[in-house]
N, C-alpha and C positions, 0 to 999 in steps of 0.2 A: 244475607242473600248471596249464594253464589256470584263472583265476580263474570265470568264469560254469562252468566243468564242477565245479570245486570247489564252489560256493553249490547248484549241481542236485544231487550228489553231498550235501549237506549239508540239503537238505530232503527228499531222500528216504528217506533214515536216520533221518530225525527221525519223518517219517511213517508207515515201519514201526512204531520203537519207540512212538509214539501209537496205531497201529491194534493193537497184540500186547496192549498194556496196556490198550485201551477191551472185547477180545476176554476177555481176561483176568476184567475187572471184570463185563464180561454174566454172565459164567458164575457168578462166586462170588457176586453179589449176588442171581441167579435160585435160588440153593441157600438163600443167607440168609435168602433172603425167607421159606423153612417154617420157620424157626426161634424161639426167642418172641427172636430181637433185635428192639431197635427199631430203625426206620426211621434216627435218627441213628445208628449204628452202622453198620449196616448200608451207608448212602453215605458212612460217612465210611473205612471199610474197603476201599470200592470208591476211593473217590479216590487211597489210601494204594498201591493192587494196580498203577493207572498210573506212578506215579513209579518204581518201578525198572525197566523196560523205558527209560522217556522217559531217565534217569540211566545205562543203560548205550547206547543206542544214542549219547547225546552224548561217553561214552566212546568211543564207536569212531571216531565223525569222526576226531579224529588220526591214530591209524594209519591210517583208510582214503585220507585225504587227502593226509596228506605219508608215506605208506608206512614210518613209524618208531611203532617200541610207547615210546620213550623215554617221553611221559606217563604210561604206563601202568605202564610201570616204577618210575618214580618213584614215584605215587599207590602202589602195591603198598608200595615202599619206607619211604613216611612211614607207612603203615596197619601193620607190620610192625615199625618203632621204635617207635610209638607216638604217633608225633609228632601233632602239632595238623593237623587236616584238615578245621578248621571255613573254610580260606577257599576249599572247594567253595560255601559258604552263607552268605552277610554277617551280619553281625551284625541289621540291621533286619530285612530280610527274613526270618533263619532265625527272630528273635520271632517276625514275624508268623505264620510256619507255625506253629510251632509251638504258638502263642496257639490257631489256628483247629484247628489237632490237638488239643488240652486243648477247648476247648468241646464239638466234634462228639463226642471219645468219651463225655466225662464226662456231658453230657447225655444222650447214646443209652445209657451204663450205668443214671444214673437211670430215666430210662424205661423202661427194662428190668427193672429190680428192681421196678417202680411197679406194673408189670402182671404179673410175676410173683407180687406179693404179696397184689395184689388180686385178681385173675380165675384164677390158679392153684394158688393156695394151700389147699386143702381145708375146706367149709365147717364140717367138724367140729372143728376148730383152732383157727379164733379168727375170731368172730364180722365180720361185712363192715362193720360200720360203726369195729369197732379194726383192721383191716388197713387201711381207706383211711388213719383217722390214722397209723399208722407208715409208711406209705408214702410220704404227704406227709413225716412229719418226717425220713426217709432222703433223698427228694427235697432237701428244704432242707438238710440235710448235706451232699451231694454238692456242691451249688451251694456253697457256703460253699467247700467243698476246691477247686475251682476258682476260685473269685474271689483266694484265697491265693495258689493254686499260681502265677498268670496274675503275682498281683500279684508273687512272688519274681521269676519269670521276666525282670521288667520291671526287677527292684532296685527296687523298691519297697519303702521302710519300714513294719512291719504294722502302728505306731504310726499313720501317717496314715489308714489308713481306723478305726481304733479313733475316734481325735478326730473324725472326719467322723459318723460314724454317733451317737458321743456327741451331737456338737452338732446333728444333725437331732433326735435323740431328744427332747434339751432343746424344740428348737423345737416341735417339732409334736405334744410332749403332749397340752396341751389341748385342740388342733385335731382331734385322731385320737379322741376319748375312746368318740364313739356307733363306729365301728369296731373298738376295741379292747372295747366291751361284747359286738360280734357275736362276732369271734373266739371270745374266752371261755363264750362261749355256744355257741358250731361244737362247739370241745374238748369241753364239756359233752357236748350229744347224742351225738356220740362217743362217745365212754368211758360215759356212764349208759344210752344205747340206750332211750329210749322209743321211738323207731319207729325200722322199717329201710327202708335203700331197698327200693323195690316195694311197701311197705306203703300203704294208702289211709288219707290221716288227715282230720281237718279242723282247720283253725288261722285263726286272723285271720279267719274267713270264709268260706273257701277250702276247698274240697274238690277233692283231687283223689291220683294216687301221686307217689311220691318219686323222683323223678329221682335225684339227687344230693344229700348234707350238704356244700355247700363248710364252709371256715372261717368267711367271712362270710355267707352266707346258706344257703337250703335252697331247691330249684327243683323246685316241683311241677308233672304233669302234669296241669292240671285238667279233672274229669269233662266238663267242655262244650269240652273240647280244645283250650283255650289252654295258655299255661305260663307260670309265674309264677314270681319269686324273692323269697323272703318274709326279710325278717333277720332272723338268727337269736335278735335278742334278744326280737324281738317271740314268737317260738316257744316260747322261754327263761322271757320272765315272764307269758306267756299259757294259754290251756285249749286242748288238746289233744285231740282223740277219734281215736285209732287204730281205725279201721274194719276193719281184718285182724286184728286180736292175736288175735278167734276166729271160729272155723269154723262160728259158729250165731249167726243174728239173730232179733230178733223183732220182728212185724208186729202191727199193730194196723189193726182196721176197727172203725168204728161202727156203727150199723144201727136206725134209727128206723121207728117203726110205729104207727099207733092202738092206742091200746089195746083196744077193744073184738075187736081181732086177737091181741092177745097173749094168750100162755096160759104160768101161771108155771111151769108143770112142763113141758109140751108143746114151747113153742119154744125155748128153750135146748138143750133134747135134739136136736131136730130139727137148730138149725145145727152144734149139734159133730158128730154124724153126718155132714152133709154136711162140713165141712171135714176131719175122720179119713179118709174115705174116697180123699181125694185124695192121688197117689201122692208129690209131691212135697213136701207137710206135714210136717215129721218130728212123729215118735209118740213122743219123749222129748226136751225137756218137752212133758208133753200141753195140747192147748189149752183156752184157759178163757174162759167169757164169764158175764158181771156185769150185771145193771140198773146203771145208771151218771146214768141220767135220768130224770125224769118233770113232761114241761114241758105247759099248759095252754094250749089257744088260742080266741080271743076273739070273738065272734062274735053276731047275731039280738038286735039292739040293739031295746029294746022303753021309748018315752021317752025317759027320759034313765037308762035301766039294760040297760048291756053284759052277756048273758049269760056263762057258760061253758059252752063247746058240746062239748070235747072233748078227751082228752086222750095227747099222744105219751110213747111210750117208748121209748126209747134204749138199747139193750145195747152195750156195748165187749166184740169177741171181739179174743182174742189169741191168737197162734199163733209158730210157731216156724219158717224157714226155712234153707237152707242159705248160707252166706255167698255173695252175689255170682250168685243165683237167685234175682231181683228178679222175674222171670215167672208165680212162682207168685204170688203176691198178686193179679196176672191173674185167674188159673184161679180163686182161690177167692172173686172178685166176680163171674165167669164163674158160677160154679157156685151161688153165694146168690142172685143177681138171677131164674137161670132158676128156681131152688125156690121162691124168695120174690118174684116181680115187683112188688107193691107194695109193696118195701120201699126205704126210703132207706140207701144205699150210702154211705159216705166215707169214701175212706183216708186215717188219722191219723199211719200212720206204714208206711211201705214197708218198713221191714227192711232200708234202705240210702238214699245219698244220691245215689243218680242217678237 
């Protein structure tokens, strides 16, 4: 046979079994795709679905070329004995594949198990801040099986990364110390669960919710819409206010007045009125308000003697809102100011931190 009809004859067969195998991979990777695999799996499955088309159309070159199944016989033949039929695959090259086959699955497994365990797992099972730790620690198990498996493949002694990682460990003790405080500190929030992700906390300073607990730090989203990553040990040996743990906040206003306008029975009565009345005040605990002041001010200087002209009083009412209905505390200076318009207003505490 013509040699240029053989070479045409020999990239056309190739690009069949490339296009049956790229057709092949559409399909079953457009299927995987609904499935919880990961992404690594998932391409590394599709890779794996080309090679046997690409591996039999190179089978057919010979007989289709020189019109004899003799290779094929053969191959049949050693497959059949048993005999060794690794030199379809070199020694270097068949590592390499199969080095880059062990990363693609074993990772696309872990990742698989990682979101399986976290986002599928049922939240009456076990709590979302001990499924991310097991998840990471199966993560770091996997990897580990892989880094073995890689290093057997290679004949690698298991003693030499054992010494390797000894003597990093030796070195960079002391160097790692504020890292290895975080860590142990990640673990903690984990497993003891003062806050959860989605909860609003405040820490360092910082308000805002919880993105994520990595190992070494904690990344919040914060209230004025930045994001931070705060380490964990600062979280660890610091004060804490979890703003979610419950479903009721309480608000505080001041409310200063002359005296000669107050009345000890009369206006106490009258603002809890108004604030009870408002639909979104909760009615359990009920609200309360206190004299909390009574400050004098100076005034109609006669010589050298400062009278006293007059004197303010101060109630602190307290009320109770719904977690995360910061708008009422609106409504109920809305609703004091138009009852009481000479009266001095100040919010001392909103009932949250935005």
């Amino acid at each position: 046979m013509n040699i240029v009809l053989r070479i045409l004859l020999f990239i056309v067969i190739l690009f069949i079994g490339v296009g049956i195998g790229l057709l092949l991979r559409r399909r079953l990777v457009r299927r995987l795709k609904t499935t919880v695999l990961d992404d690594w799996v998932i391409q590394t499955i599709g890779a794996l679905v080309i090679l046997p088309s690409v591996i039999i159309a190179l089978l057919l070159v010979p007989i289709i070329i020189t019109w004899s199944p003799d290779f094929i016989v053969s191959l049949w033949s050693k497959i059949t004995q048993g005999r060794d039929i690794t030199f379809l695959l070199p020694g270097l090259l068949g590592n390499i594949f199969f080095t880059l086959l062990i990363i693609g699955l074993g990772m696309g497994i872990g990742r698989t198990l990682m979101r399986l365990i976290i986002g599928r797992m049922p939240e009456q099972h076990l709590d979302v801040n001990i499924r991310t730790l097991l998840a990471r620690i199966l993560y770091g198990i996997i990897i580990t099986i892989i880094v073995f498996w890689i290093l057997s493949l290679w004949q690698v002694s298991f003693t030499v990364p054992v010494v390797v990682i000894s003597a990093l460990a030796a070195a960079f003790a002391f160097s790692i110390q504020d890292i290895l405080k975080d860590l142990v500190a990640g673990i903690y929030l984990l497993v003891e669960r003062p806050f959860h992700i989605g909860d609003q906390i405040t820490s360092a300073e910082y308000t805002g919710r919880v993105e994520n607990i990595q190992l070494r730090s904690t990344r919040l989203h914060l209230v004025s819409g930045e994001e931070v990553s705060i380490p964990n040990m600062l979280i660890f040996g610091g004060v804490v206010m979890n703003n979610s743990e419950h479903a009721q906040r309480r608000a505080t206003i001041t409310l200063s007045m002359p005296q000669e306008e107050f009345d000890k029975e009369a206006t106490p009565d009258q603002i809890l009125k108004i604030v009870k009345e408002l639909e979104n005040v909760l009615v359990k605990p009920e609200p309360t308000i206190a004299v909390s002041r009574f400050a004098g001010t100076f005034g109609g200087t006669t010589g050298s003697t400062t009278g006293y002209t007059a004197t303010i009083v101060t109630l602190t009412l307290r009320f109770w809102i719904a977690s995360g209905r910061y708008m009422t505390v609106t409504e109920v200076m809305c609703a004091l100011h138009k009852a009481l318009p000479n009266v001095d207003l100040v919010v001392e505490n909103s009932g949250g931190d935005v």
